[in-house]
Phi, psi and omega in degrees: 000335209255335185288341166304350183254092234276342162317333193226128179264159139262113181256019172184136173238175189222147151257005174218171167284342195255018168262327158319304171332261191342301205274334155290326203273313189301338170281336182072007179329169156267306198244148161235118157279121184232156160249163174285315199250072190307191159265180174022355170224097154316144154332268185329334197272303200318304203285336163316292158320310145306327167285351180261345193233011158202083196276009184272339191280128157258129186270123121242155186267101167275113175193178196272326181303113178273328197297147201292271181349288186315308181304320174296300219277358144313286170294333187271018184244009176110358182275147174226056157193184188181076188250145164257151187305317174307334177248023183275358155242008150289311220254351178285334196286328161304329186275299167334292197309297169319308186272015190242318187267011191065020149251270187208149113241140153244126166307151223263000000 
């Protein structure tokens, strides 16, 4: 979906959190996508991580979870964004656009 967007390039995909890490502080991103429920590194510890050692990188969390608790404990971990996956062809790109220009999203 995303690649399809001559705006936006991708430079790296991960299959866990700690490659996810890895793989932000050496690409260096403007943006990072995570789910939560990565293997062997959870989303949330991965976006902690990633905020400390690539703080320029902006997180949103694409993922299935609604609960309110997870979701704060998300943004309070560096992520400014927060899309659920049933609405990630509607809410992602609106969600880029926003967290890219410094602000915020959440799916509704």
């Amino acid at each position: 979906m995303l690649g399809a967007h001559e705006h936006l390039q991708i430079v790296g995909e991960a299959a866990d959190g700690p490659e996810a890490v890895q793989k932000a502080r050496a690409l260096k991103p403007d943006l990072v996508l995570l789910d939560l429920g990565l293997p062997t590194l959870n989303g949330v510890d991965a976006a902690h991580q990633i905020g400390r050692t690539t703080p320029d990188a902006k997180i949103i969390f694409v993922t299935q979870n609604r609960d309110a608790d997870v979701m704060n404990a998300a943004l309070s971990n560096g992520a400014r964004g927060y899309v659920f996956k049933p609405r990630a062809g509607r809410d992602l790109l609106p969600a880029i656009r926003a967290v890219l220009r410094g602000g915020t999203f959440v799916s509704a």
